[in-house]
Each structure stands twice: as C-alpha cells, then as structure tokens.
KOLNU-410901 format. One record per residue (C-alpha): x, y, z. Coordinates in Angstrom, 3 decimals, always signed. Layout:
residues N
<site px="X" py="Y" pz="Z"/>
...
END
This chain:
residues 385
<site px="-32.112" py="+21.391" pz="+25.006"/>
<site px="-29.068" py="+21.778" pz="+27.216"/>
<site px="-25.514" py="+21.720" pz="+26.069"/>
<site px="-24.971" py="+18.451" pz="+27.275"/>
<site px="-27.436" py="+16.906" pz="+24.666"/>
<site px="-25.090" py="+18.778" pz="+21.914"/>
<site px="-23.375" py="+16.175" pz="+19.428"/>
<site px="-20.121" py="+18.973" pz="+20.240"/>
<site px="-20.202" py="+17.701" pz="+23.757"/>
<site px="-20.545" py="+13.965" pz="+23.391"/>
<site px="-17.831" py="+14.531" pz="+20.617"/>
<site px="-15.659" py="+16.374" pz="+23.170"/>
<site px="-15.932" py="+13.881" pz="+25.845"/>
<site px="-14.664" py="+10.848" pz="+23.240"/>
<site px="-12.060" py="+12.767" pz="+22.365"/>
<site px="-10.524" py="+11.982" pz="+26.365"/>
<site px="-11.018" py="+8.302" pz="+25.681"/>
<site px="-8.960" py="+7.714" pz="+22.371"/>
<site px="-5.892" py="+6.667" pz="+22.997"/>
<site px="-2.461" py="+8.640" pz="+22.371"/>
<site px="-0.276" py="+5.830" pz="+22.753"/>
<site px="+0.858" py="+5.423" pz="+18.734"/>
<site px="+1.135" py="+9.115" pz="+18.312"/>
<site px="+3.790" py="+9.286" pz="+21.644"/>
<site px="+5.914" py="+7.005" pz="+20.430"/>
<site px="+5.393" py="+8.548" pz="+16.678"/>
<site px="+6.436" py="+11.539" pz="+18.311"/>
<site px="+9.215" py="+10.312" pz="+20.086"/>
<site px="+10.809" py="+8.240" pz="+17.118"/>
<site px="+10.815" py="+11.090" pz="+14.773"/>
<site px="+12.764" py="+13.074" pz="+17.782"/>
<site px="+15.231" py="+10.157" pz="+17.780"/>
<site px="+15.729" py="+10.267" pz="+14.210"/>
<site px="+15.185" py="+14.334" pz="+13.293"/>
<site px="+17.489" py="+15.419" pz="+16.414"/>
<site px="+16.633" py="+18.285" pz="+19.096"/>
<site px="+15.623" py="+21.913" pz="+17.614"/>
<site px="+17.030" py="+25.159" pz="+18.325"/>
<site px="+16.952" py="+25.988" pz="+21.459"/>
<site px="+14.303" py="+28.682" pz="+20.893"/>
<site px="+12.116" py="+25.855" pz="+19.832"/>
<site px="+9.362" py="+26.124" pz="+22.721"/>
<site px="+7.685" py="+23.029" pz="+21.508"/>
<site px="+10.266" py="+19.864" pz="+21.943"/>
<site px="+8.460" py="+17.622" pz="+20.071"/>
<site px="+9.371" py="+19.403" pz="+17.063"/>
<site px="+12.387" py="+17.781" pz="+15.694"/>
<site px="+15.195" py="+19.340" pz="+13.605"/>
<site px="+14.595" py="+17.618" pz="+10.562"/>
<site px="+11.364" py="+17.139" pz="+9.993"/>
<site px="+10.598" py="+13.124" pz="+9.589"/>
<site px="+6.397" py="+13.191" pz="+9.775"/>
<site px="+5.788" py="+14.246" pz="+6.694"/>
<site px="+2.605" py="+16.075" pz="+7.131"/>
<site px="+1.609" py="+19.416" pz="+5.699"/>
<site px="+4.517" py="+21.600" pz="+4.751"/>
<site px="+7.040" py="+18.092" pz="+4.311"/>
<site px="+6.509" py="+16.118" pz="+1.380"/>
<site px="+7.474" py="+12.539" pz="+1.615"/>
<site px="+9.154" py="+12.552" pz="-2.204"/>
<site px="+12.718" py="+12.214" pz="-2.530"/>
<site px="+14.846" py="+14.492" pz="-5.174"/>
<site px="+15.706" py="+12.386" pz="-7.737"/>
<site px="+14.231" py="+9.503" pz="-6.114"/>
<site px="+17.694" py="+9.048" pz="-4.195"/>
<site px="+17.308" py="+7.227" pz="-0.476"/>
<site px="+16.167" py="+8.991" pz="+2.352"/>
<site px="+18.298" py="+9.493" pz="+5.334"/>
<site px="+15.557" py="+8.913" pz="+7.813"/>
<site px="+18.196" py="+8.693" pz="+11.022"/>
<site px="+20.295" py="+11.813" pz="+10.613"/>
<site px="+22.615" py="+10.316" pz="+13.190"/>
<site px="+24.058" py="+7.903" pz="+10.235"/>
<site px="+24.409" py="+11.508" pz="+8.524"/>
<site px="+28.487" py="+11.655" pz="+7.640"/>
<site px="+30.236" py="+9.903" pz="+4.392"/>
<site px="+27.748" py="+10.652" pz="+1.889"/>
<site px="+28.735" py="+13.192" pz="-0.730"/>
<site px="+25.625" py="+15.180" pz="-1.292"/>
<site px="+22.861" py="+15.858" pz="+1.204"/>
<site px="+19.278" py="+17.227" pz="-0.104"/>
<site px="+17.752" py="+19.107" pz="+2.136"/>
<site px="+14.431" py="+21.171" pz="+2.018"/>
<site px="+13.569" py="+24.875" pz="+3.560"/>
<site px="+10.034" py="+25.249" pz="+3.056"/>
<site px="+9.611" py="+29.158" pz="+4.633"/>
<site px="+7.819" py="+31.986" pz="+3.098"/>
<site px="+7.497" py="+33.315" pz="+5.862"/>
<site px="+9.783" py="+36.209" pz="+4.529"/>
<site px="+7.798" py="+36.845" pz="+1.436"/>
<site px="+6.379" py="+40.344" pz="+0.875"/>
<site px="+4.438" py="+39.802" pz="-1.976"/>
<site px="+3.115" py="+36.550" pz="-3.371"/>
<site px="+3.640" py="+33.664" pz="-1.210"/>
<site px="+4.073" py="+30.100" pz="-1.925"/>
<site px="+7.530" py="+29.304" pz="-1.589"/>
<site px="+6.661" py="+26.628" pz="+0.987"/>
<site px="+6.400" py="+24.310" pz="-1.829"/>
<site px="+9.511" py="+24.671" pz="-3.839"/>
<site px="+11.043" py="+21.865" pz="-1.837"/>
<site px="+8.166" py="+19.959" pz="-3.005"/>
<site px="+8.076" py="+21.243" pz="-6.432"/>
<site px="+11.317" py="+20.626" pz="-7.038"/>
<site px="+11.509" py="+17.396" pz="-5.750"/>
<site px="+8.070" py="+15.885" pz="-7.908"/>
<site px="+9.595" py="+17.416" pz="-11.163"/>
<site px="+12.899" py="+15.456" pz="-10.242"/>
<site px="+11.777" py="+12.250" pz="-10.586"/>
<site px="+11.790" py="+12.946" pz="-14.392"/>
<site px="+15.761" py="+13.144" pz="-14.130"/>
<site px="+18.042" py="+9.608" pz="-14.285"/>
<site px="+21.004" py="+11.313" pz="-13.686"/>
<site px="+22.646" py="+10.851" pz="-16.241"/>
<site px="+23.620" py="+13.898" pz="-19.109"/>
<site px="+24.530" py="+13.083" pz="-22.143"/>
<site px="+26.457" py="+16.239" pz="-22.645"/>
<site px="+28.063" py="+16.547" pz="-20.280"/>
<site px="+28.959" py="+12.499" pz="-20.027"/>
<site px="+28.607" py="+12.400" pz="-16.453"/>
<site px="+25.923" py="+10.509" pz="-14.572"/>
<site px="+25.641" py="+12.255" pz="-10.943"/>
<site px="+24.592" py="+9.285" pz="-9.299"/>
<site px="+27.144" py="+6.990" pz="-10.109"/>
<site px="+29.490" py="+9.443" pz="-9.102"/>
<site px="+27.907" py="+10.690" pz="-6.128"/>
<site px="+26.778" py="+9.217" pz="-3.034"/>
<site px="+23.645" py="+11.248" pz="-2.607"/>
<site px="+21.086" py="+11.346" pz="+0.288"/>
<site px="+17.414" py="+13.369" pz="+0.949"/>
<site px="+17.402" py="+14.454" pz="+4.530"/>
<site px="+13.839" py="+15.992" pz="+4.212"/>
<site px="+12.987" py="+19.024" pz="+5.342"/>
<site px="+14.157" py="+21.398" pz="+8.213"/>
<site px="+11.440" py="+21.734" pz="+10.486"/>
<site px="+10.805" py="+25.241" pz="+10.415"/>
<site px="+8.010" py="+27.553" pz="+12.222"/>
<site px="+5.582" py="+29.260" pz="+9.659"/>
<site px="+4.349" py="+32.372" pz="+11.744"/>
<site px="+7.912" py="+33.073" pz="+13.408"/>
<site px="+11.209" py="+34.058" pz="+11.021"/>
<site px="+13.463" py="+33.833" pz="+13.776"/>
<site px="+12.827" py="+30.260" pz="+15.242"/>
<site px="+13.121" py="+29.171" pz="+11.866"/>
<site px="+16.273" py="+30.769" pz="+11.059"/>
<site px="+17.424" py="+29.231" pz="+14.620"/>
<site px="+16.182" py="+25.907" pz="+12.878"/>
<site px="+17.930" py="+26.681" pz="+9.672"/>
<site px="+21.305" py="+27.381" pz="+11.235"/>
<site px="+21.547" py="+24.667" pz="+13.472"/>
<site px="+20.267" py="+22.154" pz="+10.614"/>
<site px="+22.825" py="+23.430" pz="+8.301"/>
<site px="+25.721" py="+24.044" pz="+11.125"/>
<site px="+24.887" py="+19.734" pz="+11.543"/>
<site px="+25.281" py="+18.674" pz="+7.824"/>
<site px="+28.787" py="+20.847" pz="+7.208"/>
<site px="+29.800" py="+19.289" pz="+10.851"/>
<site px="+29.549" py="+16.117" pz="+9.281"/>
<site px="+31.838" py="+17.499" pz="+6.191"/>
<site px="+28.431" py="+16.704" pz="+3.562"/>
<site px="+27.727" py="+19.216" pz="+0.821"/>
<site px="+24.756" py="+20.793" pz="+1.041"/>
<site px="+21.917" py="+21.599" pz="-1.385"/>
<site px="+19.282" py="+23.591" pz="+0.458"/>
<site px="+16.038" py="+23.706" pz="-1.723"/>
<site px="+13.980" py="+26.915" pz="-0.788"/>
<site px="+11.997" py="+28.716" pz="+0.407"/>
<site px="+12.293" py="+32.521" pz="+0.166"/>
<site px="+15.889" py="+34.002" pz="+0.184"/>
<site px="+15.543" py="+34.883" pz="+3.563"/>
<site px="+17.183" py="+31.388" pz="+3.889"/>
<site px="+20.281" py="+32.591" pz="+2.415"/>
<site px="+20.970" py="+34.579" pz="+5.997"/>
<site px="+20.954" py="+31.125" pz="+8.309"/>
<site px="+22.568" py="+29.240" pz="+5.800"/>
<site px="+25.647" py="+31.177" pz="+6.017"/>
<site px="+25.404" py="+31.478" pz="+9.390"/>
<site px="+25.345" py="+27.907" pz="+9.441"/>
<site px="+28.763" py="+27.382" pz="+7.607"/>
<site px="+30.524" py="+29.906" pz="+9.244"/>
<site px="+31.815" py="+28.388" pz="+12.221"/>
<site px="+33.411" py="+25.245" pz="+10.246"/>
<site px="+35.540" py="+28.295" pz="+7.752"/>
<site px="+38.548" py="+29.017" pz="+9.022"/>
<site px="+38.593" py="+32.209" pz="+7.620"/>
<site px="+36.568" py="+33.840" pz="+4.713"/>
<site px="+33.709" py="+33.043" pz="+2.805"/>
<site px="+32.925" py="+34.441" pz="-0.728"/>
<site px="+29.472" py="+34.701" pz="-1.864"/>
<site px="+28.450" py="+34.263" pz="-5.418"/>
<site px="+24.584" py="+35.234" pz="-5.634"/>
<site px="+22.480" py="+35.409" pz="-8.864"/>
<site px="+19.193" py="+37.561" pz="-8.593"/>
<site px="+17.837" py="+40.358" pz="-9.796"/>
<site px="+17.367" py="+41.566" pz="-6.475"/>
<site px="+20.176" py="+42.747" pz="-3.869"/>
<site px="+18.520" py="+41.643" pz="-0.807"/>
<site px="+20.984" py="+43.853" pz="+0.996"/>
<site px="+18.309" py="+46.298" pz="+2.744"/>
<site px="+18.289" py="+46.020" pz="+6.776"/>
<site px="+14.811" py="+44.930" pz="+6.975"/>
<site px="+11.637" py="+44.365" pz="+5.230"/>
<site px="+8.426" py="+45.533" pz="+7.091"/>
<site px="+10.439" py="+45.807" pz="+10.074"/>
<site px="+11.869" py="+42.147" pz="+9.885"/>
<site px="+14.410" py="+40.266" pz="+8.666"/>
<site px="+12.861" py="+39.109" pz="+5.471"/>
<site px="+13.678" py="+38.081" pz="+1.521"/>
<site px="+14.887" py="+40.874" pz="+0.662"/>
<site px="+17.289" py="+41.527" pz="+4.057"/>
<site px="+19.497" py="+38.102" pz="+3.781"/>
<site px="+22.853" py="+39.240" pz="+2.421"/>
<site px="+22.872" py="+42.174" pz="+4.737"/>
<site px="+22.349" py="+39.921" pz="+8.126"/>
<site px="+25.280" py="+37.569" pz="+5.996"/>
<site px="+27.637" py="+40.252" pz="+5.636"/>
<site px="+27.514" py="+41.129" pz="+8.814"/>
<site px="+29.027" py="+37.741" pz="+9.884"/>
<site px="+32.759" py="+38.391" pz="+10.449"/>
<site px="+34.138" py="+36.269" pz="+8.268"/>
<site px="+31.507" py="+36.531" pz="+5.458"/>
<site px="+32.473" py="+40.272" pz="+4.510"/>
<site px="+30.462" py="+41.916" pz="+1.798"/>
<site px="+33.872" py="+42.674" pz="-0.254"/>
<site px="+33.683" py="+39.151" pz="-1.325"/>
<site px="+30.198" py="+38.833" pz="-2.285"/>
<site px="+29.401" py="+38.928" pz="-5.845"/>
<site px="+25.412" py="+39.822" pz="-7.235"/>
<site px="+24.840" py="+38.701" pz="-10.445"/>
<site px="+21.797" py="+39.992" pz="-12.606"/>
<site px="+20.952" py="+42.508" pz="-10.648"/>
<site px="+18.787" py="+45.219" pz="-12.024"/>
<site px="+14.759" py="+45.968" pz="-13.109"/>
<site px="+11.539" py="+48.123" pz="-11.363"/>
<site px="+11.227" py="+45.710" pz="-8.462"/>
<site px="+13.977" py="+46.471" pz="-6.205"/>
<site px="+15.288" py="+49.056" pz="-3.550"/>
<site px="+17.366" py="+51.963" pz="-3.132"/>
<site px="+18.215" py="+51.093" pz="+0.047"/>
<site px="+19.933" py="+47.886" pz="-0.936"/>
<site px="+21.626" py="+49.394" pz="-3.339"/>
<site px="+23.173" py="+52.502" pz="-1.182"/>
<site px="+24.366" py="+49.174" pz="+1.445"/>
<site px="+26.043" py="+47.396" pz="-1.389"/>
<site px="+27.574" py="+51.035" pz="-2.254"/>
<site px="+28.832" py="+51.526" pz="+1.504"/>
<site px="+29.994" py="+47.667" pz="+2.339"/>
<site px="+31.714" py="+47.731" pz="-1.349"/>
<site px="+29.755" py="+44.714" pz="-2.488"/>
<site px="+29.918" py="+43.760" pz="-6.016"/>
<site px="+27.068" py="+44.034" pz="-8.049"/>
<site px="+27.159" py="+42.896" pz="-11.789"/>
<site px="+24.052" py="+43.885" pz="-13.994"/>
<site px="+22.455" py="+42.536" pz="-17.120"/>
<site px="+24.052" py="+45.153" pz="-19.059"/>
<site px="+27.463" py="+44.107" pz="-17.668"/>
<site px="+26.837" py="+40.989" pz="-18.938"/>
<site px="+25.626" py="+42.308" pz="-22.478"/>
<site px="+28.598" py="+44.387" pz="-22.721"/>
<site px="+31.672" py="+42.362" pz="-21.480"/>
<site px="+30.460" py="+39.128" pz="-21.744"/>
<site px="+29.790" py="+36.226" pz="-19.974"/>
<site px="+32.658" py="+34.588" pz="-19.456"/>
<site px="+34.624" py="+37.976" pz="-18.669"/>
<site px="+32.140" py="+38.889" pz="-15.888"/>
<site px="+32.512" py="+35.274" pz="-14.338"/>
<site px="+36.248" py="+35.342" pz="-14.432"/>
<site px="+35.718" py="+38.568" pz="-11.900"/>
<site px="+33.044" py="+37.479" pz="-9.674"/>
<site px="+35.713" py="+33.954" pz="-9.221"/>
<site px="+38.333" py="+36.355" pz="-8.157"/>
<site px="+36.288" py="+38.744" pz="-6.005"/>
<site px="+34.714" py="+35.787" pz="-4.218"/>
<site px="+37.288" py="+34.018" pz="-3.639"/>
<site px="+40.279" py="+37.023" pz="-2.820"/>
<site px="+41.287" py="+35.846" pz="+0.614"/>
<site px="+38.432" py="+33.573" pz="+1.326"/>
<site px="+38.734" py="+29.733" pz="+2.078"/>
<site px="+35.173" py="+28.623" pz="-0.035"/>
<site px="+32.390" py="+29.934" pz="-1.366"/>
<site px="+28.948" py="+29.664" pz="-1.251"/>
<site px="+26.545" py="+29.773" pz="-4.013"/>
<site px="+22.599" py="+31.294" pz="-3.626"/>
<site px="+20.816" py="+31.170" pz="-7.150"/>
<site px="+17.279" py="+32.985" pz="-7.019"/>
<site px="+15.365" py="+31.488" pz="-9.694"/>
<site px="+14.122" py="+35.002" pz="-10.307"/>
<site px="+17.190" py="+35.683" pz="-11.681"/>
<site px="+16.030" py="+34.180" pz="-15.040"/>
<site px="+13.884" py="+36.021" pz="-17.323"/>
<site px="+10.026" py="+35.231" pz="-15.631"/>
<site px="+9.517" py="+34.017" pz="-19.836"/>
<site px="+11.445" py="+30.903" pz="-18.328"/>
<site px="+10.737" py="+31.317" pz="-14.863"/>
<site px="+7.484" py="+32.227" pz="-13.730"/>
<site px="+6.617" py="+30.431" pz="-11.071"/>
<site px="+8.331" py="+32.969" pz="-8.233"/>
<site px="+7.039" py="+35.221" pz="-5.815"/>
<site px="+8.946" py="+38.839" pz="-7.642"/>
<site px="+9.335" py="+37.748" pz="-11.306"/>
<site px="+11.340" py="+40.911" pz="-12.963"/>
<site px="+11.214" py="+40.775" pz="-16.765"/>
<site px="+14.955" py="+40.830" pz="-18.422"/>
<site px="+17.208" py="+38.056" pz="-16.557"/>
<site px="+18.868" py="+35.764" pz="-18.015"/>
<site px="+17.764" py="+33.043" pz="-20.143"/>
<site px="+18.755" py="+29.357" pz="-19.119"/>
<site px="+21.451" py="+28.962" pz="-21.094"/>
<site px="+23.059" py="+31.785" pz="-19.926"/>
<site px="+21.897" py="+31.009" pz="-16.691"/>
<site px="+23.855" py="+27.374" pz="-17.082"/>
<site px="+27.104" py="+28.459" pz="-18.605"/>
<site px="+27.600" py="+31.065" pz="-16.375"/>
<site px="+27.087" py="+28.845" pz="-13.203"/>
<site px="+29.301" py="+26.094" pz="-14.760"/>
<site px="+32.268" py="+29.002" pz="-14.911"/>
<site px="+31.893" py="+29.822" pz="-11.221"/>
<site px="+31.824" py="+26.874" pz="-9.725"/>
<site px="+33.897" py="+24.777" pz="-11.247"/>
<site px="+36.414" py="+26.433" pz="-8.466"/>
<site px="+34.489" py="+24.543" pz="-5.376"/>
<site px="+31.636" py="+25.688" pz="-3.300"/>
<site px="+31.157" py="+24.867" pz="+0.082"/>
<site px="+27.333" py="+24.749" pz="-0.497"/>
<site px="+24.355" py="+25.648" pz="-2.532"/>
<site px="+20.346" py="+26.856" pz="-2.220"/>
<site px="+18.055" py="+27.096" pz="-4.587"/>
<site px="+15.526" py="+29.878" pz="-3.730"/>
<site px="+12.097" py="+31.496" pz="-4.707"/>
<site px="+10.783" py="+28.635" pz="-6.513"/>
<site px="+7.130" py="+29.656" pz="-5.920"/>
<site px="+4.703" py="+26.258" pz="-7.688"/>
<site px="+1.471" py="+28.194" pz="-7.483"/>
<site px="+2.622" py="+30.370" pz="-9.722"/>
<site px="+4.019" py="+27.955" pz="-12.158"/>
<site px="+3.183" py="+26.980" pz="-15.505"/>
<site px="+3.413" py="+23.025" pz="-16.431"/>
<site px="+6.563" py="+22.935" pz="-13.250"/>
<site px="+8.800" py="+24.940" pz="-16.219"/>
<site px="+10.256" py="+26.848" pz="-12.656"/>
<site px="+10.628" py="+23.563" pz="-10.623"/>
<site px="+12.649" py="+21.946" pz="-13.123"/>
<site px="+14.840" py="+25.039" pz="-13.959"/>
<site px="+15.573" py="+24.975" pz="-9.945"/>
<site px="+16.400" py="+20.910" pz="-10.387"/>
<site px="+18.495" py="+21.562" pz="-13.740"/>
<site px="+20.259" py="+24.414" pz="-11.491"/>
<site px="+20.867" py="+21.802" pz="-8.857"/>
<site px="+21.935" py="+18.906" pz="-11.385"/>
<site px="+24.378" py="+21.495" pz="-13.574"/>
<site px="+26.385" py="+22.703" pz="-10.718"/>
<site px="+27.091" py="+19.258" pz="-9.303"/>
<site px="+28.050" py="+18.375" pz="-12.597"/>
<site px="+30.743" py="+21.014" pz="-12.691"/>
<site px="+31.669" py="+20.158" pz="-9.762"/>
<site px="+32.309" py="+16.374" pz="-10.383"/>
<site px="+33.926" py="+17.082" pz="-13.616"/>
<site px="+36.394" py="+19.546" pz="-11.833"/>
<site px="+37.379" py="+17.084" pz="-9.174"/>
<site px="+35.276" py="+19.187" pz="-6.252"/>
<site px="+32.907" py="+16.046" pz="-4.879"/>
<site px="+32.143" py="+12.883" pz="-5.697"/>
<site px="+34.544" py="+10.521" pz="-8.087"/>
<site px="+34.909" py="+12.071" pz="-12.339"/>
<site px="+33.625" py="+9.756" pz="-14.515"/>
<site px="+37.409" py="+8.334" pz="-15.594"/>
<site px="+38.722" py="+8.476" pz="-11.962"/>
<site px="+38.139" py="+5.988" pz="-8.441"/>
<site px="+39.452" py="+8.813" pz="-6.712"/>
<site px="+37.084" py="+10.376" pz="-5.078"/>
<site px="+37.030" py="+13.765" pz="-3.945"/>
<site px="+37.829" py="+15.038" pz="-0.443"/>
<site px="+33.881" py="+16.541" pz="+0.609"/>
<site px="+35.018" py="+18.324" pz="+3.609"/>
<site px="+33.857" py="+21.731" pz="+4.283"/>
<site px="+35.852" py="+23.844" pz="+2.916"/>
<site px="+36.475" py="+22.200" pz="-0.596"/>
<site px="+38.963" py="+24.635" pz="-2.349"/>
<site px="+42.997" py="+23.949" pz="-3.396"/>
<site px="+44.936" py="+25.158" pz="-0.310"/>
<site px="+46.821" py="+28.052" pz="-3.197"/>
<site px="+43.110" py="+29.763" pz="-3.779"/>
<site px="+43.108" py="+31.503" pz="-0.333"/>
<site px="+45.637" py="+33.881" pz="-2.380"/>
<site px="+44.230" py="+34.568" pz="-5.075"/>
<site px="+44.920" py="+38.223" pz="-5.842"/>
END
C-alpha cells in the first residue's frame, strides 16, 4: 500500500474540488456589514463586529431586542449591546468568553418592564444588539486594537454603550475607545474587589493591569477614578502601592460598613466627576460576595450582596455615564446562571437610573427624550468641587 491508496489522500484531493463560492461571498457580506478591523488585524476577512456567529459569537440577542446586523445604520438608537468575549487576560480560571453569551440566554427571561421601579426599558429605550467584537483569542493586543476601534465607532455615532465581558482587561480599550470623543476628563467609577492597577500580569497587559494602561490616558487621570469594594486574599501589593502613587481612590468593604452606603457614593460622585466631562462605569461581577456570584474567574469571599450592589449603583449613576461593561462573568463556573443574571440585572438597574434621571432614553411621564450624545452630563458638573 502506497499513500496514494490512503482514504487521507483521496479525501485531500476532494477537498480542491468543492466549491468556495457561498463561503466568499459569506465572507464578504459579513465584511460589508461588520466593517474593517484594526489595522493590526493581519487577516482582512475578519470583520469588526463579528456577524458569523460561529464559535466564540452567539447568535442570541440580550433581551431579545433586534439585531443591528449592518453597523453602518448604527446612529439614533439609544442603547447599543455589544459583546467582548476575551479571556485571553485571565490568570486563573478561564471562561469569560461566554459571559456575552451567558448573559444574553439568561436575558430572555427579562420583559423589561420593573415593577418597582415603574419603568419599562424598552418602551423607553430604543435598544439594539450589535453582536460581538471580533476579537483574537491567542493575541491581547489585536484584540484590544479590535476593542478600541469597535467602541471608538459606537460613541462616534453618539450610542451608549453596554459592553458585556470578557475579563477586565476590556476595561483598558474601552476607555481608550471613548477618549477621543471627551473633551476633557473622564471619571471612572469601578466596583471590584480587585484594583487591577498593577503594570502587568505575567509580563502582559492582562485582567488585573486595565486601570493602570486607563490612567495613563491623558485625560482619564487616576485622581478621578473611584474603586469600590476593594479588599480580600486575592489581590496585589503592587496595585495597591500604584493606586497609592497616582492618588487613586480606593473605597473598601469596611468603608462601606462604617460610613455607609450612601455616604461613600456621595464621594466616589464627586471624585469622579471633579473636573471631568462623564464618567464611565466598569462593574466586576466579582465584586459581589461569590455566595451570589460564583460563576467568575477570582471569586473573593466578602463583597457585597446584590442589594447593596443595586442601591449603590443606582446612587452613582443617576449623574450620567458615558458608558458601561459588565466584566468577569465566567458561565462554567456558574450555578443555575445565578452570575449571568446578576450581570443582566446590573445592566437593566443602571439603565433604569438612568431613564428615570433624564440621562437616555424618554422617563416614563415624559416624550422628551434624552440627548444620547457622548458625553451625557449637565454642562454645571464639569465644576463640581
């Protein structure tokens, strides 16, 4: 027997006579629709957003709102979903590339509509799924090329965005994104339990590095970035001696305990926004007690429970954000999706607050609708003192 008589071979040779004709033009519609990636993108088939669906993109929408499948039409909507789905940056337990998807399954459950809080979100909001940015699994820096450039697109186009992670490496190109469309500063409220503020992890840029890479953006200083819940066994003393240096705020669980809630929100509103034009909000789901929020990548035993978790978020951003992510939302770890629908009440609950504060959308007892464009702030709360 020779190799030509191997099944292998015959197999090898069909392969040249299929056709390719339906998978060119596949490729070349979802280019038309997804845009052109970063220009480190070797591969130009790749599009920006990702419109295939295969693999790491699931075809669900969150809260079964439309899908934007040309993100040329992108501009008028109020809200635009989009989905990071890197753990690339992980340095643990991995499995953040399916939060997007997590979260988005476990939304379907949701109408919209809160009793409580007498709003329903999709009345009020015009609110679009982009999918997912396209990003590449075995290379952090093409996708935080990808990242940028997808975010830099939707705040272009004056959209909010809510970026569904991913690891909180994401929080890096996602305020590199915004920065170029803020004329002037941008506060940073971040809830973890972690301070991601070390240079590097394993000698890269990982999820423990973003706020460090952030700050060094010139007009995303550290002095108006506020960490909420930080604290535990699982982080870094290196983080902790940058937030020292670059005079970063950090506010720990025992803050909380001892001045309150409501006290500790009222400063992290005026640190973030002293002198800043908008503010961005990251929420690591690991910043809730692992009891309520298991399924993450560095659960660290004493956050917050969800009810602290919602009030507090309600208090600081009822002032306007100019975007949001939802990170570490890790599925394989989860228990019955209790973490992917804490990340899509976290969504749900801040543009709530935002709605009912006149920030996006139309309120509930108002056809005025809000004006989306990035940055959404009143003009007097670039003075705050």
């Amino acid at each position: 027997m020779d190799r030509e008589q191997l099944h292998g071979t015959r197999m090898m040779e069909r392969e040249a006579q299929l056709p390719v004709t339906k998978t060119k033009e596949a490729i070349e519609h979802f280019l038309e629709l997804g845009l052109p990636s970063a220009e480190s993108i070797n591969d130009r088939t790749i599009p920006l957003f990702n419109r295939s669906g295969y693999r790491y993109h699931h075809s669900a929408t969150f809260g079964h709102r439309p899908f934007l499948a040309d993100m040329r039409e992108l501009g008028g909507q109020d809200v635009a979903i989009v989905g990071v789905p890197l753990d690339a940056g992980t340095t643990y337990r991995s499995g953040t590339r399916f939060g997007p998807m997590g979260m988005r399954n476990v939304s379907g459950l949701h109408s919209g509509y809160n009793f409580d809080k007498g709003v329903d979100l999709y009345e009020s909001l015009d609110i679009v799924d982009v999918g997912d940015v396209s990003v590449i699994p075995a290379n952090i820096e093409k996708s935080f090329d990808q990242i940028d450039k997808a975010m830099a697109y939707i705040h272009e186009r004056g959209v909010f965005p809510v970026v569904l992670g991913g690891d909180h490496a994401i929080g890096y190109p996602d305020i590199r994104g915004l920065a170029p469309y803020v004329d002037g500063n941008i506060g940073i409220i971040h809830f973890d339990r972690h301070s991601d503020l070390s240079e590097y992890n394993i000698d890269e840029r990982m999820h423990g590095t973003p706020f460090f890479h952030a700050t060094n953006i010139p007009n995303a200083p550290a002095t108006n970035l506020v960490q909420i819940g930080i604290g535990g066994w699982t982080g870094n003393r290196t983080g902790v001696a940058n937030a020292r240096e670059r005079r970063a705020s950090v506010i720990t669980m025992t803050d909380i305990d001892r001045w309150g809630m409501e006290r500790v929100c009222e400063m992290a509103l005026e640190i973030a926004w002293k002198n800043a034009k908008c503010v961005f909000l990251s929420f690591d789901i690991d910043s809730v007690d692992p009891a309520f929020a298991p399924g993450t990548g560095t659960p660290e035993s004493g956050g917050l429970l969800p009810r602290e978790a919602f009030r507090m978020l309600e208090i600081v951003t009822r002032e306007g954000l100019a975007g949001m992510e939802v990170v570490e939302v890790a599925p394989p770890y989860d228990v019955a999706d209790i973490t992917s629908l804490l990340g899509v009440r976290v969504v749900l609950d801040v543009l709530s607050t935002l709605v009912e504060n006149g920030k996006l959308g139309r309120r509930p007892d108002s056809s005025v609708k809000a004006d989306n464009a990035t940055p959404r702030r009143d003009e007097p709360r670039a003075d705050r003192a």
